[in-house]
N, C-alpha and C positions, 0 to 999 in steps of 0.2 A: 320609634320603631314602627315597621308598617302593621299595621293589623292584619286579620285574616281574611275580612274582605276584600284590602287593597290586592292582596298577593292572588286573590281572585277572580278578581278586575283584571291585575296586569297576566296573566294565563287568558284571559278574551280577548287580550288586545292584538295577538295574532291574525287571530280569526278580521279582525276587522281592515288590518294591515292588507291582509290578503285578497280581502274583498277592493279595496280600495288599487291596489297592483293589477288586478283583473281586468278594473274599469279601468284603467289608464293604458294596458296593453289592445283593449279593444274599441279605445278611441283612439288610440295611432291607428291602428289596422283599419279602420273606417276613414281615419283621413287619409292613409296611403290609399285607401279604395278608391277615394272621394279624388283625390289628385289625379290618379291614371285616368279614370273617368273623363274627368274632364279636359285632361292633356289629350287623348282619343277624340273627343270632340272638336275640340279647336284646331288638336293635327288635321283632323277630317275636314274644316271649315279650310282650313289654310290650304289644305292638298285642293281642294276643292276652287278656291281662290286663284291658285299657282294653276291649276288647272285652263282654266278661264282665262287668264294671263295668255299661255303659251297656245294652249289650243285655239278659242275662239279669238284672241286678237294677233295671234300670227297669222291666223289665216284670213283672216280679213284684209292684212298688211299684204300679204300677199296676190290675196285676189287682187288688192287693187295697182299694185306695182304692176302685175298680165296687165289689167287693163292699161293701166299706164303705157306699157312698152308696144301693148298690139295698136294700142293707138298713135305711137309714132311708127311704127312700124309699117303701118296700110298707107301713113301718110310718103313714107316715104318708096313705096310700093311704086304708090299712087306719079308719082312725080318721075322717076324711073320708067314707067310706062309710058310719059310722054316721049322717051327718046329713043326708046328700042325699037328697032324697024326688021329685025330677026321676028316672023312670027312663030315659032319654035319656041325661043326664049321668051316671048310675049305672052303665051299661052302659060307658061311653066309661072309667071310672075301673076299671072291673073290668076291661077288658081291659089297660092300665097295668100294673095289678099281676100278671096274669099276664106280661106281658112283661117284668116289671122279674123276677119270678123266674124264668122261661125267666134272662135277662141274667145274673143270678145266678148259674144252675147251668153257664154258658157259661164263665165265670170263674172259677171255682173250679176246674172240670175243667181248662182251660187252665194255675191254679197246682198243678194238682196233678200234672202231665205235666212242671213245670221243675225242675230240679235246687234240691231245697230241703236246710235245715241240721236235723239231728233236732229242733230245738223249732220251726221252720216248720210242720215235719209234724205235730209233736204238736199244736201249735194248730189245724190245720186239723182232726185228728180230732175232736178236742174240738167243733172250731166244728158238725160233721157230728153229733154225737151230740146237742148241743143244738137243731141244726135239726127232728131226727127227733122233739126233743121238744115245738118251737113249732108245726111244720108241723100238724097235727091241729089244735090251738086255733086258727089263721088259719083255717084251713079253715070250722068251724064256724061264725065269726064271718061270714065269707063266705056261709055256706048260710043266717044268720039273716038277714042283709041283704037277702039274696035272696027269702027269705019275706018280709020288713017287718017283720022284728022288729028294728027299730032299738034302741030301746031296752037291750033285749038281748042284742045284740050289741055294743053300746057298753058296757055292764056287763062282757061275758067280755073285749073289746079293753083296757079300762082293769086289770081286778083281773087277769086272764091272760096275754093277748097281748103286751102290750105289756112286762112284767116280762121276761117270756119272749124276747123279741126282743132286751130291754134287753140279757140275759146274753148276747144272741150277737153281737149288739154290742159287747162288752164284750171278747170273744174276736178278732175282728175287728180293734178296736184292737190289741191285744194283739199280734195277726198282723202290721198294718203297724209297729210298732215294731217287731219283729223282723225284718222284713224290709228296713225302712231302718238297723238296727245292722247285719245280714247286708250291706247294698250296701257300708255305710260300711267296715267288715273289711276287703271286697276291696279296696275304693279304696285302702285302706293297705298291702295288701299288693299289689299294684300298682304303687303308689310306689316301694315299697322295693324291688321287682324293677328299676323303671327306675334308681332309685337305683344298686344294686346293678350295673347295664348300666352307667352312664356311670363309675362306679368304674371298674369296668376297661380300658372307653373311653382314661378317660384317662390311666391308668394304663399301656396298652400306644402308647396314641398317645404320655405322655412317654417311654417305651423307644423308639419308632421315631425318636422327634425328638432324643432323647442319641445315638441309634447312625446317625443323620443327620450332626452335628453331629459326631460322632467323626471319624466317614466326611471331611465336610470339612475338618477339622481336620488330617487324616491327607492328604489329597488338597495342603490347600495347604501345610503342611510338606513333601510329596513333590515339588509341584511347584517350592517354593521350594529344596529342596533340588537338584534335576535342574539349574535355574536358576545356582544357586552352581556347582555340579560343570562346566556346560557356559561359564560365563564362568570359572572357572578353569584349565580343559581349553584354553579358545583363549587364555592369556595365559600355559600353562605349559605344558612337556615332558612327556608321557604318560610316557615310560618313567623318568624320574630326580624326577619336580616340581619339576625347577628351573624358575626363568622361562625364555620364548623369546625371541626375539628382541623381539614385539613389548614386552612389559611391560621386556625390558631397554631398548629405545627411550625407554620413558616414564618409567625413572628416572632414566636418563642425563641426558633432560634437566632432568629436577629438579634431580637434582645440581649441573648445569651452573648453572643458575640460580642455586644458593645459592652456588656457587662463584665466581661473577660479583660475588654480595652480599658474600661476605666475602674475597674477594681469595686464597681458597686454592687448592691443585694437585687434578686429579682423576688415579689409572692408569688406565689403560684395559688390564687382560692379554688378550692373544688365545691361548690356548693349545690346543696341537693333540696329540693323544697319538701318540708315534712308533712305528712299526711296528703299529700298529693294523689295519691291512688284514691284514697277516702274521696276525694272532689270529684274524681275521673269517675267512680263507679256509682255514686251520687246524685248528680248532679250531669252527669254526662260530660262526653269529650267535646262540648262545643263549650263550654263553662269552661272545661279544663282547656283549652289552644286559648279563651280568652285572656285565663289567669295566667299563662304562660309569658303573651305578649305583655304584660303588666309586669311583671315579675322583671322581664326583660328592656323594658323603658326605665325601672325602678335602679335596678344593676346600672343601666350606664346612665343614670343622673348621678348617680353617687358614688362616681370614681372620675379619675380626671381626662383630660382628652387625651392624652397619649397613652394611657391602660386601655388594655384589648378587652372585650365582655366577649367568651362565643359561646352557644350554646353544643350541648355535644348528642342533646338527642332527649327525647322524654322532659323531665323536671329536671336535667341536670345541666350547669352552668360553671365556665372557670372563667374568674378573673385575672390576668396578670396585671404585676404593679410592677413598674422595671424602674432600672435609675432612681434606687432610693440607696440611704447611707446606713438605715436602723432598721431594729425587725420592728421598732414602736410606727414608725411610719407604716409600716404593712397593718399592724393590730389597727391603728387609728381610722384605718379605710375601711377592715371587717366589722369595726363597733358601727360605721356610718352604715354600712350592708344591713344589719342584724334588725340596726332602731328603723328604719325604712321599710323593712320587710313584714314587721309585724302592725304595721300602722293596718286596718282596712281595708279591704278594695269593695270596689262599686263594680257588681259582675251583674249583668243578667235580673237589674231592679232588685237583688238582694245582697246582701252584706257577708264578704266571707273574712274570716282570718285565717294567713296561713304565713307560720316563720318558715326558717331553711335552719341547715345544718352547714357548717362550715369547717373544710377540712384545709390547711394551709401549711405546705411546703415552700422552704423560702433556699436559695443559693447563695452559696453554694452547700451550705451546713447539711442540706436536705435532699441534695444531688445533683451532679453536673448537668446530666444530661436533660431533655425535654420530655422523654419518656420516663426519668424516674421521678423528676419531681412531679408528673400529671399521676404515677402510681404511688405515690406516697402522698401526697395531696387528697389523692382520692381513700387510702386507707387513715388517714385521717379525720375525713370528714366523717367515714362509720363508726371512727368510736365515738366524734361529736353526736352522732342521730342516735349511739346505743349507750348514751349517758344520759340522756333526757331531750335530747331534741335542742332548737331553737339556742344552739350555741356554739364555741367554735373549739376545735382543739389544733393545736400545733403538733406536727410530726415528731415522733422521737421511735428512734429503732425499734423497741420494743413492740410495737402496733404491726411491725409487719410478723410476729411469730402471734398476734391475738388474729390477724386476719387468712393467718394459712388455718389455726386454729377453729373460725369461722365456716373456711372453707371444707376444712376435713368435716365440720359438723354438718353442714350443707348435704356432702357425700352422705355420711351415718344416715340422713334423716330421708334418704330414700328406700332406705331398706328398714324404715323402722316400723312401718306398717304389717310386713311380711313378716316379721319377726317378732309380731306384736309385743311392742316396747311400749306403746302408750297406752296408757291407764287413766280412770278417774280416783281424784279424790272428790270428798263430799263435805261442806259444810253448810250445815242446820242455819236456818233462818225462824229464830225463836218468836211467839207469841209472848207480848207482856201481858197477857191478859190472862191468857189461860196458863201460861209457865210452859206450851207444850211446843214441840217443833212441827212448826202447819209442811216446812218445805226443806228437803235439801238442793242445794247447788251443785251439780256437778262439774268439779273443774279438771278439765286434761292437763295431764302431767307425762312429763315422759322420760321412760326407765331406761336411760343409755348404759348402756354394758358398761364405758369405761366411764363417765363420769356423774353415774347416778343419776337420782329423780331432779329432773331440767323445770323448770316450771314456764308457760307462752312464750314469756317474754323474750323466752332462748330461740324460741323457734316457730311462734307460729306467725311471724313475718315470712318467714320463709317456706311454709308452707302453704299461705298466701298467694305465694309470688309464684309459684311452682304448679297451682291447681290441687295439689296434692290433700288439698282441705276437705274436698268434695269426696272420696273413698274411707278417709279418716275419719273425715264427720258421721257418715253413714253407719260406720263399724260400732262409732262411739255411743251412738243414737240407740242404736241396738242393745248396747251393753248396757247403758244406764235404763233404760227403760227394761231389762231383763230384771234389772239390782230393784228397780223399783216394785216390780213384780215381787221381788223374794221379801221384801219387808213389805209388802202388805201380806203376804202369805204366813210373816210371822207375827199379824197382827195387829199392824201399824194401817189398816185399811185407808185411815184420813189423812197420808205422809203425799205429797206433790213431789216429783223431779225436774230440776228446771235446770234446762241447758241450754247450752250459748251457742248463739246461730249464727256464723258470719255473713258478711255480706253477698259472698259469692256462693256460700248453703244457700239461702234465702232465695237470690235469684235464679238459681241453678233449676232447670224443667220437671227434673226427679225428685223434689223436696216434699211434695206432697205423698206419693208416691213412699218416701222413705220414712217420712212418717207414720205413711199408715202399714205397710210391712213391721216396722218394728215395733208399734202395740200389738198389731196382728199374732205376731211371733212370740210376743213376751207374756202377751195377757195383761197387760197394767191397761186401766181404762182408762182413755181420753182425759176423763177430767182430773185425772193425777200427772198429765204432764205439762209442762209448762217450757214453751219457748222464750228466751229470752234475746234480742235484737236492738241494735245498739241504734239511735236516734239517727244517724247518718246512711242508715240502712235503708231507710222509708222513704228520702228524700230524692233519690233516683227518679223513677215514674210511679207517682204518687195513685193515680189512677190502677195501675197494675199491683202497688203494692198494696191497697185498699182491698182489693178483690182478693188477693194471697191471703192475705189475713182473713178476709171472710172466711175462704174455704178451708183452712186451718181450725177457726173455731166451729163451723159446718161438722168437723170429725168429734169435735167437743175437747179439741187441747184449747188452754188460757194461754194467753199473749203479754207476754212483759217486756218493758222499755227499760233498757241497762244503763247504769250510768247518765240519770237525767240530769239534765244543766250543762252538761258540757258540751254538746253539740249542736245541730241544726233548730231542734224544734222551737215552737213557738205555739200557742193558745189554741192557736185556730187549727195546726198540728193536731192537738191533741183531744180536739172535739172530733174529726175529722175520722180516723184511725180506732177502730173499734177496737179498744187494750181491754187490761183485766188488772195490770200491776205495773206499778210507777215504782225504780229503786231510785232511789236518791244519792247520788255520787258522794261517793266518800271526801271528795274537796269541799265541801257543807257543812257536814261533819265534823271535821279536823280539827277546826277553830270555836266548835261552834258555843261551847265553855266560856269562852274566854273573847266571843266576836258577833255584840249583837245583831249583825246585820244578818250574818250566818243564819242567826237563829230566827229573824224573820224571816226568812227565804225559804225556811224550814217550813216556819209556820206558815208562809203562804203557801208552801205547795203542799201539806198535807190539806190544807182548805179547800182547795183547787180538785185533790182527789176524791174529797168528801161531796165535791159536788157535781163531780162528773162519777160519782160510785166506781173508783178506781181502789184496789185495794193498794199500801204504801208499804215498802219496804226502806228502812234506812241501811246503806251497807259502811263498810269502812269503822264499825264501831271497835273503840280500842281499849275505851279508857270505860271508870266508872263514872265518873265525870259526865263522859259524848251521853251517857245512857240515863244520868238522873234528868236530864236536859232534855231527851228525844217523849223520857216519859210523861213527865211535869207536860210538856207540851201536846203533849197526846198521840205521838207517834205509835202502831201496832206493833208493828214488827221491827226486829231489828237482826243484823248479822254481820260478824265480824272478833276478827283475834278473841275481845274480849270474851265470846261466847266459846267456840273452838277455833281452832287453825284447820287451814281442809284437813280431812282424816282419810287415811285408805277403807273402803267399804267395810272390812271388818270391824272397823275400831264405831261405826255408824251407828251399832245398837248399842252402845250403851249410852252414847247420846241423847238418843232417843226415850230412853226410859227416863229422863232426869225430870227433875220437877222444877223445873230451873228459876221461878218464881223464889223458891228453898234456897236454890243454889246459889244466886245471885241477894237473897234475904232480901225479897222483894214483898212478902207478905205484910208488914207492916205499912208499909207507906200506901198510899189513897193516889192513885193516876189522878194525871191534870181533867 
């Protein structure tokens, strides 16, 4: 079962899920950033590139094709000139050719200003050096024309000029071939730029689109797992993972079902841990979710895999047994529950014991349905915890008219305050020494209209459970401490009252407070009364109860421990804890005739008392027997049946007046 810190842990894991989805959304977004970026860049390189391409090497292509064509063009101007004898149209052709070389020298100057490759340039020198060498022969030919020397000029046009032209033509080509390998260059390196762009492109766009894809990958695993956690969260106990109620509902009835098919028994355990509040108020709710979890690893080692364990809330737990043939197979699984549960537990570096109660309805004998056998199970289990605890009962009809019974008393015991119904009785705790009674107890009783004087056991669980102790207790505190008042006023001045403090009196802010109102009120002094507080009481916050206790005897009331042996304490307890009186649990006692160990346990802690100057009470006395035993051994005090049964305050003084030393024909014999 997981413990409480895993379920702790996995409640963080959220948080870090989230943090982890965060970074993975904002390293996509960085590299979708990262990818335009540099898709923008490389567009920019490539437009820039294509640019280059189209603009500076078309126009270069082009400058040099003018040149190209002006230069067949003037040549062929030129040779035309030789035969036209119109001087009209001779003038009209010679201005052509000066225009066509103006056009010329437009162009060339134009490629000679763009960014050329060294053999662009070289050619263009070249083509300039051969110009310098034809320009003079056109010329010529030109001023023969001009004169009418046709002839003659068609003689230097054909053997001169036009050779001459030829070669610069010839460089010309030369020029646009170079200048379209020049375009063609860039065009591919161009490409290979954009090439090189969508490489990376894509490149960083499949890194954005894998770390997208992670990202959701990761997103719906997180959410499918959030999914899982929160429908197993609502069909199971956070602090143990056993199922809850509801998922126990929905097996039950499965089982039901197949147990319908196959004609078999289902248990139904309802099990409750006993004295569990005692842990919880004690020792604290972090002791108690531990001993939960424990209780709950404990339940399901010792039952089989197919049996359900769910918890239903607090200390309570049901097991089903399904697919069985006998009710002895269901018993055989509660005795393995019972012996398991009382073994130890290792809490918190200290050693607790704590049984359960077990309440068990089985099907169909104990009811069809899943709601009756979980309410007959469960009033089960209360008569198991109000028979003694630590054991189990089986359902039989009659439990549910003792649990309406229960219930109507429950109701009663709210209004029994208001109607003041509860009373003390008082029984004397006799000195063997002096025969005189040093103390009475007084113990709550309560006087119900219809079924008489109830004695705790009836009810003050449930006053407990209800808060209902802390106005009770108050009332009562008052009362006995008035009673106490009236017997020392009838001359009983050295009579003590000691009453029983529960845990939640104890801790409760008003305690001090209601103590001292209720001397205040009564007149009984301080050191006539006596609280008494049970060993599991102190064990809470040791530190705070140390202090309580001081300020307690600060007013000058004594501090007595009830019931010693049977709970938390231990030595170092009891050095610790500024007391006044140690009683000795009547389980001591009992045997103690007839059970030497008893009777050393006795004698060690009257030893124990003697030497921490605790004064000793033995309670639980029955017999004459427990009492030659307690005295032989040097026990002071003692109280129980054998002396009186509680009395109601009237029946007090005559108590009081005995000489019980007489009474009990203790005069003769000589104490140990």
């Amino acid at each position: 079962m997981p413990a409480h810190s895993e379920t702790t842990s996995r409640q963080l894991r959220p948080t870090a899920w989230g943090a982890a989805l965060l970074a993975g959304f904002i390293t996509q977004l960085l590299l979708i950033l990262f990818v335009t970026l540099i898709a923008l860049q490389q567009l920019g390189v490539t437009t820039d590139n294509l640019n280059a391409v189209v603009d500076v090497h078309m126009r270069k292509q082009n400058l040099t094709k003018t040149m190209l064509n002006v230069a067949r063009e003037r040549t062929l101007i030129m040779l035309t000139l030789t035969k036209i004898g119109d001087p009209f149209e001779r003038d009209d052709l010679l201005t052509q050719f000066n225009e066509k070389g103006t056009e010329y020298a437009v162009a060339r100057q134009s490629l000679q200003d763009m960014p050329l490759s060294p053999r662009e340039r070289k050619l263009i020198t070249l083509q300039q050096q051969l110009i310098k060498i034809a320009q003079p022969i056109q010329t010529q030919v030109i001023d023969l024309i001009s004169t009418q020397h046709n002839l003659e000029a068609e003689q230097i046009a054909i053997t001169r000029a036009i050779p001459t032209q030829n070669q610069v033509l010839a460089v010309l080509f030369q020029l646009d071939a170079e200048t379209q390998h020049v375009a063609l260059a860039a065009s591919r390196k161009a490409y290979e730029a954009q090439k090189v762009a969508r490489f990376w492109m894509y490149l960083l766009c499949g890194a954005a689109l894998l770390v997208g894809v992670i990202v959701a990958a990761v997103v719906l695993r997180y959410t499918t797992r959030i999914s899982r956690e929160r429908e197993h969260l609502a069909i199971h106990d956070a602090l143990t993972g056993l199922p809850n109620r509801r998922l126990l509902l929905e097996y039950l009835e499965q089982a039901l079902a197949h147990a319908r098919r196959n004609k078999t028994l289902i248990g139904v355990l309802f099990i409750d841990l006993d004295n569990f509040k005692r842990v919880n108020d004690t020792l604290g709710h972090a002791v108690g979710d531990q001993l939960i979890c424990h209780v709950a690893r404990r339940l399901r080692a010792a039952v089989r895999n197919e049996d359900i364990v769910a918890r239903l809330g607090g200390d309570e737990f049901v097991v089903v047994i399904s697919d069985v043939h006998a009710a002895s197979q269901v018993l055989h699984v509660v005795d393995k529950i019972l012996a398991v549960m009382v073994a130890p537990y290792q809490i918190a570096e200290r050693e607790l014991f704590n049984s359960c109660s077990v309440g068990i309805g089985v099907y169909p004998t104990d009811g069809t349905s899943s709601s009756d056998l979980l309410k007959n199970a469960d009033t089960a289990m209360y008569h198991a915890k109000s028979s003694g605890k630590n054991r189990y009962h089986l359902y039989d009809a009659a439990m549910n008219a003792m649990a309406e019974e229960q219930l109507q008393l429950d109701t009663d015991l709210h209004y029994a305050l208001e109607r003041n119904e509860f009373v003390f009785h008082y029984q004397p705790q006799v000195n063997l020494n002096s025969g005189r009674t040093d103390t009475v107890e007084a113990l709550i009783r309560w006087n119900h209209p219809d079924k008489g004087l109830l004695s705790p056991a009836a009810f003050l669980d449930m006053l407990e459970d209800t808060g209902e102790i802390i106005p009770v207790g108050r009332k009562l505190l008052g009362t006995a401490c008035a009673q106490g008042a009236r017997w020392h006023a009838a001359g009983f001045n050295d009579l003590s009252v000691a009453i029983n403090v529960s845990s939640k009196e104890f801790w409760h802010q008003d305690l001090l407070a209601n103590v001292h109102d209720a001397l205040e009120r009564s007149g009984l002094p301080p050191r006539s009364l006596q609280l008494e507080l049970t060993e599991g009481i102190l064990m809470g916050d040791m530190d705070v109860a140390v202090h309580k206790i001081l300020d307690l005897k600060a007013m000058g009331v004594s501090i007595a421990i009830d019931d010693f042996g049977t709970g938390y304490s231990s030595l170092a307890h009891l050095k610790r804890f500024p007391l006044d009186v140690l009683k000795i649990d009547r389980y001591f006692i009992k045997d103690i005739r007839h059970d030497s160990v008893n009777e050393a346990l006795v004698i060690s802690i009257l030893a124990l008392c003697n030497g921490l100057n605790l004064d000793t009470v033995a309670e639980g006395v029955e017999t004459r027997s427990q009492l030659d035993v307690l005295r032989k051994i040097g026990c002071p005090v003692v109280q129980g049946y054998l002396i009186s049964r509680p009395v109601p305050a009237d029946d007090v003084m005559a108590l009081l007046q005995r000489d019980w030393l007489q009474e009990l024909d203790l005069h003769s014999e000589t104490p140990a």
